[in-house]
C-alpha positions in Angstrom: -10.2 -14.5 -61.6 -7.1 -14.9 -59.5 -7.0 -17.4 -56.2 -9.6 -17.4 -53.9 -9.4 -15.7 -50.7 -7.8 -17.4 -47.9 -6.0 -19.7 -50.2 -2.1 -20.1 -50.4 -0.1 -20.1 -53.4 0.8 -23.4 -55.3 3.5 -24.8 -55.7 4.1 -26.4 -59.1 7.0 -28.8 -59.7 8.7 -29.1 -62.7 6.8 -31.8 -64.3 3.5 -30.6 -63.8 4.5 -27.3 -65.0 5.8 -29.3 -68.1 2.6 -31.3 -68.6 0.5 -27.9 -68.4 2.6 -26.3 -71.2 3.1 -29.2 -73.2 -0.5 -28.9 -75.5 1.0 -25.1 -76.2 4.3 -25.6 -77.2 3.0 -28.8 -79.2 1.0 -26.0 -81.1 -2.1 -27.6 -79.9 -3.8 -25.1 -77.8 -3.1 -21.4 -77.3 -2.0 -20.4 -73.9 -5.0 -18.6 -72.9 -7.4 -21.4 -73.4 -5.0 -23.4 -71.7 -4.8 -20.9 -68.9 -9.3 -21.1 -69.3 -9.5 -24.6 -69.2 -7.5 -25.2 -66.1 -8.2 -21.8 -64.2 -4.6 -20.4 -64.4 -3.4 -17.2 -65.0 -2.7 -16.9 -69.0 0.6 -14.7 -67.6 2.1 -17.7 -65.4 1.6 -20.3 -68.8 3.1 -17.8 -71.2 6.2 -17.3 -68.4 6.9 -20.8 -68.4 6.8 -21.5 -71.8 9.3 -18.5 -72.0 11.7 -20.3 -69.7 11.2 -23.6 -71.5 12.3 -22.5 -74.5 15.4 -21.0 -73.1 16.7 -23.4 -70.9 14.5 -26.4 -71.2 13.0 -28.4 -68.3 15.8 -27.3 -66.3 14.3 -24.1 -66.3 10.9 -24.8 -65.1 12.1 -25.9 -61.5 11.5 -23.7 -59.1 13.9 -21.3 -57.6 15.2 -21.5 -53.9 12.7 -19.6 -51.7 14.3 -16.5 -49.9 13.2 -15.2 -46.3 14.5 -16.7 -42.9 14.8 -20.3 -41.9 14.4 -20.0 -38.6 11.5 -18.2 -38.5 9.2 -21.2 -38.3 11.1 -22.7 -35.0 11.6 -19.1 -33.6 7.9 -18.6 -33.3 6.6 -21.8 -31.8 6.5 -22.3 -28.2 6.8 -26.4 -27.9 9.4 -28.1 -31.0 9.5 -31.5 -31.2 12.9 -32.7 -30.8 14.0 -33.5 -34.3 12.5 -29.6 -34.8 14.7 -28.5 -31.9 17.8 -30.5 -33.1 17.3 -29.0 -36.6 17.1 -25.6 -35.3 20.0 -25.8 -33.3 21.7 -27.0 -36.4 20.7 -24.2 -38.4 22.0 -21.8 -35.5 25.7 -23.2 -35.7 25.6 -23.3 -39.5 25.2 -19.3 -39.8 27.3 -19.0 -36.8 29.6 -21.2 -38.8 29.4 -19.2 -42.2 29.4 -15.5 -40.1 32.4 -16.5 -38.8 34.0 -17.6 -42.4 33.4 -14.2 -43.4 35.1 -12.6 -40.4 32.8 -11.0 -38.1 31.5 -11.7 -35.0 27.5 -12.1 -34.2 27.9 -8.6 -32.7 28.9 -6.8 -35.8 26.2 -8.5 -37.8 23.5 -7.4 -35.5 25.2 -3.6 -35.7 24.7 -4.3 -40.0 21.4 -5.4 -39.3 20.5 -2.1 -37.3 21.9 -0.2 -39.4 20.1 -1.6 -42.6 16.9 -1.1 -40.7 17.6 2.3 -40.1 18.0 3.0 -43.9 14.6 1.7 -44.6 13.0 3.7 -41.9 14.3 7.0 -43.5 12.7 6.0 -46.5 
């Protein structure tokens, strides 16, 4: 099965992942007709009515997202200039929060050099 080519990943909120697993946990449906009927993977269903049961609805919302926030203003040539105001904002806050933790932008960028050098030897 799995997404078709080209496509991107959903995003499900909260809610709808609640109204997908409802009919199983209700005892209604099994997970992998549920999964059948509305082309999802059996794995993700069974997952969130793991974490439902745990910690409730609470635990259906998604997680933050990890990778850099900047990189979708670093590799645009032409921001608007909300987009350029928000980047420059971004900027200071990390200056801001490097500086909290007492080092400069240089010695970051010598950590970062050195973490990439670690994975290279790999």
């Amino acid at each position: 099965m799995g997404r078709p080519k080209g496509g991107k990943n959903r995003t499900w909120t909260s809610k709808e992942k609640y109204e997908v697993i409802a009919p199983v946990i209700n005892g209604n449906v099994s997970s992998k007709e549920r999964a059948k009927s509305l082309s999802i993977a059996s794995g993700m269903i069974r997952n969130w009515v793991i974490a439902y049961t745990k910690g409730g609805i609470e635990a259906l919302e998604n997680r933050r997202k990890p990778g850099n926030p900047l990189a979708k203003y670093c590799n645009r040539k032409e921001l608007s200039y909300t987009e350029q105001l928000e980047y420059e904002n971004m900027k200071l806050r990390i200056e801001n929060e490097r500086l909290k933790k007492g080092y400069t932008s240089k010695e970051a960028d010598q950590a970062k050099q050195k973490k990439s050098s670690k994975k290279n030897m790999k």
